[in-house]
C-alpha positions, 0 to 999 in steps of 0.5 A: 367469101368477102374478108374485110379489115379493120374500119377506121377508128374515126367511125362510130361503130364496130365493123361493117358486115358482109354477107353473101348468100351462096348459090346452090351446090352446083356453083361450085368449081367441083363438077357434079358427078351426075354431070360431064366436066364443066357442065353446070346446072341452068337453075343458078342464083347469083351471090348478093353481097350486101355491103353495109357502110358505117354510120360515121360522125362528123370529121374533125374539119367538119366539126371545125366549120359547125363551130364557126358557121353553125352548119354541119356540111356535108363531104361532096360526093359522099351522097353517092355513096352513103345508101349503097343498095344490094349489090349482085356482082355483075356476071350474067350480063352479055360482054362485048363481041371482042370479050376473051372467053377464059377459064370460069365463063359459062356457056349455054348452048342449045342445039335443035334438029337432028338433037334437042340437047341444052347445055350449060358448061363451065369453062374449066382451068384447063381452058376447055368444056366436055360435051357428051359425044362431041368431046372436049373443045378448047374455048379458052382465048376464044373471042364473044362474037366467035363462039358460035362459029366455034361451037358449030365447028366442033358439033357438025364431026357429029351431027347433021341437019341441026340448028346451034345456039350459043351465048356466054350465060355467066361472065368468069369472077375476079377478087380484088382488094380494096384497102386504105381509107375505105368505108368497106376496106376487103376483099370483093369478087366482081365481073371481070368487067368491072372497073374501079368506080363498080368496085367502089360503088360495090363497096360504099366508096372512100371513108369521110377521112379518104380521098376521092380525088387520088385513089390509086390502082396497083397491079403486082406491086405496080402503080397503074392509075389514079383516077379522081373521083369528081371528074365522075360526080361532076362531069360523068367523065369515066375516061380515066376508069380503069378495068380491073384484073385479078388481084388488083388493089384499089388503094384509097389514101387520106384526104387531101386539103380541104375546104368549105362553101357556104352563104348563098349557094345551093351546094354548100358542102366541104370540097377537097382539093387536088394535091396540085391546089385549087382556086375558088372559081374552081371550087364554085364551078363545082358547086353548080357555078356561081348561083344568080342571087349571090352578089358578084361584089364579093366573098370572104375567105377565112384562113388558118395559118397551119404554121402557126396555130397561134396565130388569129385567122385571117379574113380575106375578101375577094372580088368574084370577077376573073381575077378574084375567081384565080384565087389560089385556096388552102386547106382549112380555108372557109369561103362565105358567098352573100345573096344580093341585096333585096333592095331596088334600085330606082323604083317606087312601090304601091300598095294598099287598096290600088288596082296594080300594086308593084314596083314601077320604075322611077324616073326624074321628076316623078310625082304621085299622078304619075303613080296614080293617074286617075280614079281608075287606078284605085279600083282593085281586080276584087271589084269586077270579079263580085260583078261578075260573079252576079251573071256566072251564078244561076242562084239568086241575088240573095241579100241585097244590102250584103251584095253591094256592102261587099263590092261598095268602094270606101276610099279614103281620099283624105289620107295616103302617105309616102314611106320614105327611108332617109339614106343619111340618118337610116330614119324612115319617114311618112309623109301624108297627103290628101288623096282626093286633092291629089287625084281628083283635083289635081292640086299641085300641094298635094302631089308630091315628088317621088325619090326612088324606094318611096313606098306610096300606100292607099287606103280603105275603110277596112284599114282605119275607121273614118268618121261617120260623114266620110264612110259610104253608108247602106241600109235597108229599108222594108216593109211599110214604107212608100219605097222600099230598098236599098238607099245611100245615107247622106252624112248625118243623116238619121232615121225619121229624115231617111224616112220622109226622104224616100216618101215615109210610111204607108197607112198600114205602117206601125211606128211602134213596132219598127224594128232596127237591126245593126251589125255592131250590136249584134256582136256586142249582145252576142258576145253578153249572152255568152257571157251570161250563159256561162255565168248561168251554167255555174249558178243554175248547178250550185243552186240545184244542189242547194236547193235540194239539200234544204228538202226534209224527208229524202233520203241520199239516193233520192237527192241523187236521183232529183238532183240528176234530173234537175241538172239535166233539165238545166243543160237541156234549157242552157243548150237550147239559150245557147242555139239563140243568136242576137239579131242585133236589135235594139229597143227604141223606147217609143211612145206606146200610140198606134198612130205615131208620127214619123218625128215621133223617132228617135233621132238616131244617125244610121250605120252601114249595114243597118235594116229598118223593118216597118211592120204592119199594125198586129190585131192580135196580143199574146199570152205565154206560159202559167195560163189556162188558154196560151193563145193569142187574144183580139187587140183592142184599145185600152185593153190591159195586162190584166184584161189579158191575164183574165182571158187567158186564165192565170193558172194556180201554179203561176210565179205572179210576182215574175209576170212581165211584158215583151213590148212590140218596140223590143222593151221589156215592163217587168212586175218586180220593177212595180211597188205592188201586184194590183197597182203595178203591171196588171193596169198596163196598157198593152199594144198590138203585138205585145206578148204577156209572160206568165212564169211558173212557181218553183215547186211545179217542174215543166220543161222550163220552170225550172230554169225560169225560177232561177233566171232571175235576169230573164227580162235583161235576156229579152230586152238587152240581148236582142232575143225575141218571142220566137226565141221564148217559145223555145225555152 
């Protein structure tokens, strides 16, 4: 049983708890009456004794550096001991050969031969074990490495022929006393081969208010050591450990002075000091040595004076060279160590859009073709790699205007700038130049001398947006055109020119129906439909509802039920609007002719990115929605809407009022925008590949009236967003 003392009064709970799990009956110093004297039971558990270490706030000095570093350090060395984990006293290990068998040690003995007899016998205080028809034999003062030979000796008065084994199986226990400033303070039973850092460990060491460098050994009232627990945690050095003996009494006395170590080490914690005192080149080598990225330049040392509280600390700045490191330090004191700086010294930076962006040393005279030599230097790591990429891949080139927009270079070899700081005024400067002049012409105006920490920044099209005439541009021409392909656009260049340049068109080509997509359009008609989407999500439900409410002769439970199937086909229509993506096409508003000349174009300047698609002539004109035959109707010249309309067979249930026309050149001609049905779109002339949409009335539900009827703006979907027939047929 473990008796413990009061814990200090600076912990934040009551007192540790100990238990110990006690063996089984036949651990007792009482001999079994079904056994001989000192005989033991082979079957025995060891005691565990479960040491709990109070969970301690922080101490007045750590408290003291929070408030003037806003660190709460830890106590060196405490790590050691702040998770004790079980502790089984270590009595069943084997000793050393010249081990002192004494009273409490047990003994197995297995004998084979003439008998098969196993044993486990308990030395007893009289220094002696009984073996039945052997007798008593005195083992007490006996060495390990002899007890065989012992044993031998005492069993052959009675046997023959027979083989002897013998080992120590349990190690006698001693009690020792642990008091003071100890996390634990009580009384422990150990192995008698224990020493004072086992009991220490047992216990959960010294209490954050304890000292680890002056712990004291007295044995029957006698000093018989101190040891200095950092020699252990910070050289492993247990030359100075002490074996314990019964009754021995490791006193753990207050901490000594102490001190702190932050800034830039890894080991930032409060030290204690040796009562001899200590300097700070000793406290560092204990925190690991002098950390590579502290500046060697200096430390700051705050001080206290104890003799005078009154008085304002001090700040003493040390140099950490051999004379700065002898330091002498005092208690209280707070050592602040600075990281290097993370300026460099003699060097230039480049960065940006460069083959090897880094630091380069500096030299005198150093100029900007110094940094960048030629061209080459501008080509990133990025580039060769894309290349590559084409013969790694065993899948297919793929879009060729995406291929070479991803590895084209767009330098701007109009700007560059040098960021220079001012040493005197602190002011950072820019200094810009005109690359081209500096690199490809070599012109001596434009490459600038360098000073050291210039930071030299190239950069592309992605950083800035350059004018038109100085940005690489790539389009895609396709379809009915001489020579299809990929083609680079000179400045200023614009679609009929690009067309005559690469040989025009083929006799097939249909001018009318030419189709230009562009990136930047797309994502602004895309980002409209969202916006439109939304705002037809509102309205289309509150009209339902409206409309509903306006209808005589139902009862509540039927508006419920029309209004919940109304609302669901609206969802329905929005989320089929919603799978439609811009293409990015916009109308080009040509003349309606079949055979349009090339300087019949709009004049447009051409983008990077953009596709020309120069479609074959249709035959074909198609009519869509309220119509008795939705199909597609023969082309022929001079036919008209409502040629179409009476081919197709307008239906009884069409909105003819809503009837409008998805032009072939990407423009929409609506009814409602004409004075009259019979002076209006029904004597429009319709082109190869126009499409006649005939909405339903209101008072007949179809899988998309419903949503017709109340989108209103349907012809600005078509004709400004850049949604084509394939996206009406899905609504």
């Amino acid at each position: 049983m473990i008796n413990t003392t009061t814990v200090p009064s600076d912990a934040t709970f009551a007192q540790p708890n100990f238990e110990q799990t006690p063996a089984s009956s036949a651990q007792s110093n009482v001999p079994s009456e079904a056994e001989p004297s000192g005989m033991q039971s082979r079957e025995q558990s060891q005691p565990v004794i479960t040491p709990q270490r109070p969970q301690y706030g922080p101490t007045l000095f750590q408290q003291f550096v929070q408030e003037n570093t806003g660190q709460l350090l830890p106590i060196y060395g405490s790590q050691f001991f702040s998770t004790p984990q079980l502790y089984a006293p270590v009595l069943n290990t084997q000793p050393p050969d010249n081990y002192i068998l004494g009273p409490g040690d047990e003994i197995q003995l297995d004998l084979t031969g003439a008998a098969n007899l196993q044993y486990t016998f308990r030395i007893d205080p009289d220094g002696r074990v009984t073996i039945p028809t052997v007798g008593p034999i005195t083992l007490a003062g006996v060495r390990a490495a002899d007890l065989e030979r012992v044993l031998r000796q005492h069993m052959a008065k009675v046997y023959t022929n027979f083989q002897l084994a013998a080992k120590i199986a349990r190690l006698r226990a001693i009690q020792v006393y642990l008091v003071g400033h100890a996390a634990a303070p009580g009384t422990y039973t150990l192995s008698n081969l224990s020493t004072v850092i086992n009991a220490l460990f047992a216990s959960g060491g010294p209490a954050p208010t304890g000292t680890m460098r002056a712990i004291e050994v007295r044995r029957q009232g006698k000093r018989i050591g101190r040891i200095d627990l950092y020699d252990f945690i910070t050289r492993g050095d247990t030359s100075k450990d002490i074996t314990l003996q019964p009754g021995d009494v490791i006193t753990i006395p207050p901490v000594g002075p102490q001190v702190a170590l932050t800034g830039a080490v890894d080991s930032a914690a409060i030290y204690e000091l040796p009562h001899t005192g200590g300097t700070l080149g000793e406290v560092i080598e204990l925190a690991g040595g002098l950390p590579a990225l502290a500046s060697p330049q200096k430390a700051i040392i705050e001080r206290i004076d104890a003799k005078d509280p009154q008085a304002p600390r001090r700040v003493i700045v040390v140099a950490l060279d051999a004379n700065g490191l002898k330091t002498p330090l005092k208690d209280g004191d707070i050592i602040r160590l600075f990281a290097l700086q993370p300026a460099f010294g003699e060097t230039v930076t480049l960065q940006g859009h460069v083959a090897s962006p880094l630091r380069y040393a500096w030299f005198p005279g150093m100029r900007i073709l110094d940094l960048i030599p030629d061209a080459q230097a501008l080509i990133k790591p990025d580039y060769y790699r894309q290349l590559n990429q084409r013969v790694m891949t065993l899948k297919p080139a793929g879009d060729p205007l995406n291929q070479i927009r991803v590895e084209h270079l767009s330098i701007n070899w109009d700007y560059a700038v040098i960021e220079r700081l001012d040493r005197q005024t602190l002011r950072k400067r820019l200094i810009p130049f005109n690359l081209g002049k500096a690199v490809l012409q070599r012109d001596p105006a434009h490459n600038l001398p360098l000073e050291p920490g210039d930071v030299v920044t190239v950069f592309d099209h992605k950083d800035m947006t350059l004018p038109l005439r100085r940005r690489s541009r790539f389009v895609l021409v396709e379809g009915e055109v001489a020579a299809p392909g990929l083609y680079e656009v000179a400045p200023d260049e614009t679609l009929p020119q690009l067309l005559a340049r690469i040989g025009g068109v083929t006799p097939q080509a249909y001018l009318y129906g030419l189709a230009i997509t562009r990136e930047s359009v797309r994502q602004q008609q895309q980002a409209n439909l969202d916006k439109l989407i939304t705002q037809l999500e509102r309205s289309l439900f509150d009209q339902s509802g409206e409309t509903l409410s306006n209808v005589a002769g139902l009862t509540s439970e039927q508006v419920k039920i029309l209004r919940d199937q109304q609302r669901n086909t609206a969802k329905r229509q929005l989320d089929l609007l919603r799978q439609q993506k811009s293409s990015g096409r916009f109308a080009l508003h040509l003349k309606p002719e079949i055979d349009l000349p090339l300087d019949a174009l709009p004049s447009i300047t051409l983008e990077d990115g953009d596709r020309i698609v120069v479609p074959p002539r249709p035959s074909f004109v198609a009519v869509f929605g309220a119509v008795r035959n939705e199909n597609a109707l023969v082309w022929r010249e001079g036919i008209t809407v409502g040629d179409a309309l009476r081919l197709a067979g307008v239906s009884d249930d069409a909105e003819t009022a809503e009837i409008f026309v998805l032009r072939a050149d990407g423009t929409v001609v609506a009814n409602r925008d004409r004075s009259s049905w019979f002076a209006g779109i029904q004597g429009e002339l319709l082109m190869p590949g126009d499409t006649v949409v005939v909405p339903f009335k209101a008072d007949r539900e179809t899988k998309w009236s419903f949503f017709m009827r109340n989108l209103k703006d349907i012809t600005q979907i078509f004709s400004n967003l850049g949604l084509g027939l394939a996206a009406l047929n899905s609504l």
